[in-house]
Structures are given as C-alpha cells and as structure tokens.
N, C-alpha and C positions, 0 to 999 in steps of 0.2 A: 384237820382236826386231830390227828392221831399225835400228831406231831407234840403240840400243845396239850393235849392228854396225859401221852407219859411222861413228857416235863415235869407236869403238873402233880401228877403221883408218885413221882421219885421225890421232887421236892418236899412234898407233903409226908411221906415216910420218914425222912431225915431230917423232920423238924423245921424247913425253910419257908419261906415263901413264894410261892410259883413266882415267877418271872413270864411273861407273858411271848408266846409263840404265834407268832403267824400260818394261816392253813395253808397247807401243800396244796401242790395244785399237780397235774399229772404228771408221769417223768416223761413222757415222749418215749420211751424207748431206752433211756439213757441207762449205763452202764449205773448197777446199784448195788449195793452191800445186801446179804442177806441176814437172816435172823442169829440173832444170841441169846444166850441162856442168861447173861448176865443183864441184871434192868438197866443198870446204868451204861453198859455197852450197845444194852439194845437198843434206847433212847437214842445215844451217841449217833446211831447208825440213821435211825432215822432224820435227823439233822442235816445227816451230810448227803440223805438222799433230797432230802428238800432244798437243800443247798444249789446240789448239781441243777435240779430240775429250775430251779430259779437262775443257773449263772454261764447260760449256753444258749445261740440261738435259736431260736427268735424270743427268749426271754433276759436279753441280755440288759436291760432298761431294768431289773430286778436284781441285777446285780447284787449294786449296797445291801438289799432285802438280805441275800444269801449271806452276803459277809458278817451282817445282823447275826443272824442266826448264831452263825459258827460260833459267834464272839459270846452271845448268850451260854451257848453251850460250854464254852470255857470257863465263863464265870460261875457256872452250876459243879462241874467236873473239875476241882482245882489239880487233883492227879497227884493228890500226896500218900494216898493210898493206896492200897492192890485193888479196893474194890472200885476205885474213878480212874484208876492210869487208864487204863486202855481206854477206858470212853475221853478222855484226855488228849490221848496220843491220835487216836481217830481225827477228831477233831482237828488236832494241829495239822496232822497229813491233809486234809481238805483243805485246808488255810493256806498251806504252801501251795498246792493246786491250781488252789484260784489266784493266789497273784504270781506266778510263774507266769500260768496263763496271759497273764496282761503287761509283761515283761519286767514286773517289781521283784527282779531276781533277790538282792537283798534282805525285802520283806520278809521274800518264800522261804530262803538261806535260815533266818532271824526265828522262825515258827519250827522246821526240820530241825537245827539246832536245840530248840527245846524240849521236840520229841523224842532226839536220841538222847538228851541226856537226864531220859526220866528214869530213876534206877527202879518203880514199881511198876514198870509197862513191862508187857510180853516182850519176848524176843523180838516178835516178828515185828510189832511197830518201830521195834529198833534201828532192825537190820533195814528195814522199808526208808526209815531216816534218814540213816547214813550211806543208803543206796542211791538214792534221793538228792543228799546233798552233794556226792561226788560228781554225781551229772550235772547239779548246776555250775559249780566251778570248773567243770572240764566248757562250758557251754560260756563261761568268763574267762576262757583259756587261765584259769590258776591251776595248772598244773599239778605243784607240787602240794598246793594244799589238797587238792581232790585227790593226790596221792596218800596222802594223811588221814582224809577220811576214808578210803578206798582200803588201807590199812587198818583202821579202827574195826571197822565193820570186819574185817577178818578174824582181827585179836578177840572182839567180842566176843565169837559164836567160836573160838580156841577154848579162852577160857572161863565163859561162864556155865555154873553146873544148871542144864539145859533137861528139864525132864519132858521129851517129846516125843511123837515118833519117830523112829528113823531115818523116814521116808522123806517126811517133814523139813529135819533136822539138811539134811543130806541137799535139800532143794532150797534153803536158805542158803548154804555154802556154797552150792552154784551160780547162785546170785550175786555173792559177797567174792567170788572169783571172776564172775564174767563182766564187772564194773572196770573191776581193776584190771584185768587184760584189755579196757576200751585206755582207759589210764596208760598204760605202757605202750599200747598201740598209738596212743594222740601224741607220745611222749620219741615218736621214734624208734623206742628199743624193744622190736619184732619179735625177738628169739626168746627176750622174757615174757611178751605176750601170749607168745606159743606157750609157757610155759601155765598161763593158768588154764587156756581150754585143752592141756596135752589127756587126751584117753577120755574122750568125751568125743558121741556119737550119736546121729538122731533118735535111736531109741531110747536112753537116759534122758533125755528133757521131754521126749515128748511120754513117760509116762508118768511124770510127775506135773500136780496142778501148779499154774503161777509161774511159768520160766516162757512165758512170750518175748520176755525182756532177753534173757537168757540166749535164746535161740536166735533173736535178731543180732546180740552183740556178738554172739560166734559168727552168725552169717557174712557179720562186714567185715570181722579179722580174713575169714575166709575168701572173702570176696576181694580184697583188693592185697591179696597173694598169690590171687590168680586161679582157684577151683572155683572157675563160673557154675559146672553141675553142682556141686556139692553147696554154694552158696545160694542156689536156686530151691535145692531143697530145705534149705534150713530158714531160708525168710519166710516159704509156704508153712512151714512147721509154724512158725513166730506169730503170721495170719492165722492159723487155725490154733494156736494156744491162747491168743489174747482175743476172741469171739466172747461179748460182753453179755451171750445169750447162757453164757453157763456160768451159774450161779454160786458153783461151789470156786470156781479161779476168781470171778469178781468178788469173793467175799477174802482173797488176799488182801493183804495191806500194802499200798504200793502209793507211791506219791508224784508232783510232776511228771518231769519224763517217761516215768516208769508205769503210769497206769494203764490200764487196757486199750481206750482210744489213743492215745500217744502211738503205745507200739504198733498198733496194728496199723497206723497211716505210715508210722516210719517206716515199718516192714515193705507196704504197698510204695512207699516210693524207693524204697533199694531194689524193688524187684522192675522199677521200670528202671532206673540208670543203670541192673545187672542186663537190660535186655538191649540198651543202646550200644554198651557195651559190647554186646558179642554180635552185634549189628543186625537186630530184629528191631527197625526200626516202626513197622508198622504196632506190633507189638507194645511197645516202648513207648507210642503215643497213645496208644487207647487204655493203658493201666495208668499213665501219667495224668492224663483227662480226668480218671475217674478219682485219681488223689484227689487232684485241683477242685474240684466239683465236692467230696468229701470234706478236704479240711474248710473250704469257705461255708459248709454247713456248720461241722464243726467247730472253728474257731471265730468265723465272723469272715466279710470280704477281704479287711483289711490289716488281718495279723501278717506279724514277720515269718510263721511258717509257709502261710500262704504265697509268701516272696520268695521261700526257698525252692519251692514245687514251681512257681514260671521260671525260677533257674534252673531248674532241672531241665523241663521243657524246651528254652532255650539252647541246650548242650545237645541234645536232642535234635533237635533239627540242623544243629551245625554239625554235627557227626554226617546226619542224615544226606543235609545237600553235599558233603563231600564225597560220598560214596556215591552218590548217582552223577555228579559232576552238575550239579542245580544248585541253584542258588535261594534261600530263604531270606533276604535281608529284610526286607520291611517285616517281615513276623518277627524274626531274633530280634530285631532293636526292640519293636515295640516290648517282647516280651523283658529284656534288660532293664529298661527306663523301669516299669513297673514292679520288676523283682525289686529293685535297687531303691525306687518310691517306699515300700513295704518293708522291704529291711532298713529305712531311717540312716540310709546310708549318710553320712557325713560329706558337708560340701566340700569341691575340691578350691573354694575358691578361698576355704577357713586357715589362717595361716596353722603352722603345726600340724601334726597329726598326734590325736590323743591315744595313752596306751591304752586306754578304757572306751574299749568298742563292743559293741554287743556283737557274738557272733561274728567276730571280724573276719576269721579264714573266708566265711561264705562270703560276706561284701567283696573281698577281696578275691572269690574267686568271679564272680559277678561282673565287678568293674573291670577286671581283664581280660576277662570274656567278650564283654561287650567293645572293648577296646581293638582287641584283635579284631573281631568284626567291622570296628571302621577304619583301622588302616589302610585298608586298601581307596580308601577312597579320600584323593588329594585334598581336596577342602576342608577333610575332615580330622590328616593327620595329626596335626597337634593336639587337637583334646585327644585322641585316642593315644599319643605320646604320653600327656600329661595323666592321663587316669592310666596307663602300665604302670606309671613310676610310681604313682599311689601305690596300688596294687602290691604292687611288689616289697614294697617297706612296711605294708600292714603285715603283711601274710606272716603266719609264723607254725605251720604247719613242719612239724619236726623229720617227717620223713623223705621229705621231696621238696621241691622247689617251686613254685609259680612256674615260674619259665618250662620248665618240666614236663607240668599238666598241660599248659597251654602249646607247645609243643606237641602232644601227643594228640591233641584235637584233629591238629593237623595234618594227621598222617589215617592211613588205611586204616580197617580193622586188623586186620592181620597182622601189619607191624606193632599195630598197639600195644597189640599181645605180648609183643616180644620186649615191648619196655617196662621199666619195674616203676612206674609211675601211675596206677590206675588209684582213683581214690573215688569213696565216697561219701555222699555228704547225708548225714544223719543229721533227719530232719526235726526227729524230736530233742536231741539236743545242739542243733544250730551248730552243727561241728564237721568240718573236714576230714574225714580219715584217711 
C-alpha cells in the first residue's frame, strides 16, 4: 500500500493522475534502498524495493508484475529535471538489474545507457551507469567499447564540477578505476592494469561505504599475479563490504554486476577457486557448495551463473583427484554436462561458430575441461578431440591461452605456482581473467 500511496501523492502534487500501483508484499530479506529526503526519489526507492521483492525466488512468477512497476515509475519520473533524475535514474539501474539478471544483456545495456546520459542525475547514478555498462560488455567480450565506457566514467568525475564530500567523491574514482583495471586486465595489458590499483591497500576501501565491487576487482588482478594471501584478504574485505544488512552501503547506486548480491556470491566464489588454488581442497569444496546453494536461491536453479559455480566445482575436484592420485570421473562429467546445459552452450554439431557467444571464455573454459576429462578414455576420444578444437577457437581470453590453463590442471600445486597462467573466473560478470 505504501507503494501506491506515494505514487499517488507525488502525482497528485504535480497536478497528474495517479497511475495505479500494486501492493508490496514482504522483501524476504532482500537487499533494499533506504530513505530520501527527496518525495520523488523517495517514491522511486520504494518501487524498486517492490520490484526486487517481486523478481527473485520464489517470487519469480511475479516477474512481469515487477517490471510493471519500474516501467509505471518511468512514465511518472520522465528525468528531465533535477527534481525526477534521480528518481529516474534509480529506476533505470533496477531495469537494467532485472534483465541482466535473465541474460537480455542488450535490453539492460539499452536502460544503463539512458541512465548515464541523463545530464540532471547525480553523479553517482552516473558513475553506477557507466560502471555498470562496462561490465556488461566486458561479460560480451566488447572490449574496446567497455574500454570506452570505462573511460567515460573516468572523464566524468575528471571533469564535472562535483560538489560532494571528499570521501564520497574519492570512492566513486575508485570504482571508476577499478572497472577499468578489470578492462585492461581482460584485455591482457597487466602492467597498465597495475597501473590503476597502484597505492591502493586494504585500509582505503575498506573505510569507505560502497567499494565491495572495488575490493573484489583488486582481489582478482591480485589473485591471478600470484599474491594468494593478499588476495584472500581482499575478497574477505569484498564479503564484508557488500553485506546487504547495512543499510547505509545498500542505499549506493550500483547496478547489474555491481550490486550487493552480485559481489558478494562473486567474492564467495573467487575465494573457493583462490582455495583450490593453493590446494585447500576440502576448503575449496565446502565455500563452493555454499555459493551453488546460494546463487540457486538467488538466481533460480537454472541460471548461467549457477553453471558457472558446477564449473568451478568441477575444476575443483580435477585439481583435487590429482593431488591425491584418485580419480573423480563420474562427479566432473556429471558436473560439466550440467555446467555447459546452464551456460546454453552452443551445439558442437551447429555448423560455424558464431562470434556472438554469451560468456564464451567460461563455455570454453567448460568444454575443455570437460574434454580433457574424457581423453583418456578410447571410446570417447573423438568428441573429446572435437569439443578441444571448439574450445580453443572460441576462447579469446587475452592473457594466456586455453592450452595453458588446461595444462596447468594437470600438473602439482606446486608447479602451478610456478606458471604464469592462474586465472579466474568472475562469476558476476561471466568472464575469465
């Protein structure tokens, strides 16, 4: 009822006719915007609490309801002024949210796009924008344009006259840098990567609200350079900045990838492939379980994150039985076929391969994974021949090589170490690093 209340009295103030809202119904728990001073942001907020609470299991059959909503609220807020941008821009970031969420990257791209270039929005729904849409094009391997927007979002908060607090101001540029070091990192070139987390240390992010994002994206430059400790503390940081129980971080503006549940599963699963890693295998499968069990609340059973966590899994036990000299095969296949079912992996029997893969690096790390797995066994050589060669024409991960990775499975922990091929796979934006 609250919902459709201040609809109803904002519209009524400004001369309109209410538009009719639907009653909220509880959030579960769910990650929610807190209060504003402004009616039509405060409104805004509530919208997109009702949104969430309608577009997440076991309310997911209420979908359409929630997307209703948003779209009502766009039609009330057109965002041509100072006093509806933000309630505006709010708005579009929940828009992009929810069809991210159900892989209409495009749609989500199409809504973020609109929010960064509303020139009466706050900063911060800006920066949140264009933070936003660099991760979905790096998650569409367009590189250079997620370089483009990863620059934008810099130039912004360069040169717009910004009256905020410092503190503030200071924690939006660490965002608008630690995008674009994922950008240079996805892109291969290391040493410019280093160059936007350079003199940056876990005290600086963690006393500022709103850099979960932040702390996760140093963690993986860190982590697949080779500082497992320093990488272990910085994804715990990432867990404990993006906890959706504090109310002053969940009232940042932050979109797709980048919201609170996002990081904090992507966090939880870099800290189970940082524990396979340095060969804490037990470890490594009881924080992995507790993602898979996570994101299938949160996302549903049958999202492509949910495929990327049984790939994890799966790497996981192959690391596993090679250190004990045991073998896992009926678990890793089952767990492949299923990752590869959920990531909507493309048949091998389609002639072509198209450049337009969602998340290809992970399929493709997936399909050679699972390939390697059945080489060894004669009956089975050929498709496991024919899905490497997939594998390896998709991939286009700029730092290393398929062969590489796959490679490096098969060797010790120890040697591992010693090779410059550790990568991992960030799960909230479907990307190999």
């Amino acid at each position: 009822m609250a919902v459709a209340i201040a609809a109803a009295k904002w519209m009524i103030r400004r001369g309109c006719n209410p538009v009719p809202v639907p009653l909220p119904v509880a959030l579960n728990g769910r990650r929610c915007y807190g209060s504003s001073s402004n009616s039509a942001d405060a409104t805004a907020i509530e919208m997109v609490n009702y949104a969430r609470a309608h577009s997440r299991p076991p309310n997911v059959t209420s979908y359409p309801e929630a997307v209703r909503v948003l779209e009502q609220g766009l039609s009330i807020f057109k965002g041509d002024d100072a006093s509806t941008a933000n309630a505006s821009g709010r708005l579009l970031l929940e828009m992009a949210t929810l069809k991210a969420d159900r892989g209409d990257i495009r749609d989500a791209a199409e809504r973020l796009k609109q929010a960064s270039d509303m020139t009466y929005s706050s900063i911060e729904i800006r920066v949140a924008a264009l933070e936003a849409l660099t991760g979905l094009h790096l998650r569409m391997h367009q590189d250079v344009i997620a370089s483009d927007y990863g620059d934008r979002c810099l130039h912004l908060l360069e040169n717009a006259e910004i009256k905020m607090d410092s503190e503030k101001l200071q924690a939006l540029e660490m965002r608008a840098k630690a995008i674009k070091g994922l950008v240079e990192l996805a892109c291969g070139r290391v040493d410019s990567a280093e160059s936007y987390f350079a003199g940056w240390n876990v005290k600086d992010i963690k006393n500022r609200n709103g850099l979960g994002a932040v702390a996760l994206a140093y963690a993986e430059f860190i982590h697949v350079t080779g500082n497992f400790p320093l990488a272990k503390q910085l994804y715990e940081l990432a867990l404990e900045l993006s906890g959706t129980e504090n109310t002053v971080v969940a009232s940042v503006p932050s979109a797709a990838a980048m919201v609170l549940e996002e990081v904090q599963l992507g966090a939880a699963c870099a800290l189970g492939q940082l524990a396979t890693h340095s060969g804490h295998f037990d470890e490594a499968e009881q924080r992995l379980t507790q993602v898979l069990k996570k994101a299938e609340e949160y996302y549903g059973g049958h999202n492509q994150k949910v495929g990327i966590v049984l790939l994890c899994i799966a790497e996981m036990f192959g690391h596993k039985g090679r250190s004990e000299g045991a073998s896992y095969f009926l678990i890793q296949e089952g767990l492949y076929r299923r990752s590869l079912e959920m990531l909507k992996a493309p048949s091998l029997d389609q002639e072509g391969i198209s450049k337009e893969i969602d998340q290809k690096d992970v399929i493709a790390l997936a399909r050679g994974g699972y390939a390697q797995l059945l080489s060894p066994q004669r009956n089975r050589a050929g498709e496991a021949e024919k899905m490497k060669e997939w594998a390896v024409v998709v991939w286009e991960n700029s730092r290393t090589t398929l062969e590489k990775v796959l490679e490096k499975t098969e060797t010790s922990i120890d040697e591992e170490r010693k090779m410059d091929a550790t990568v991992v796979t960030d799960m909230r934006l479907g990307r190999v690093f």
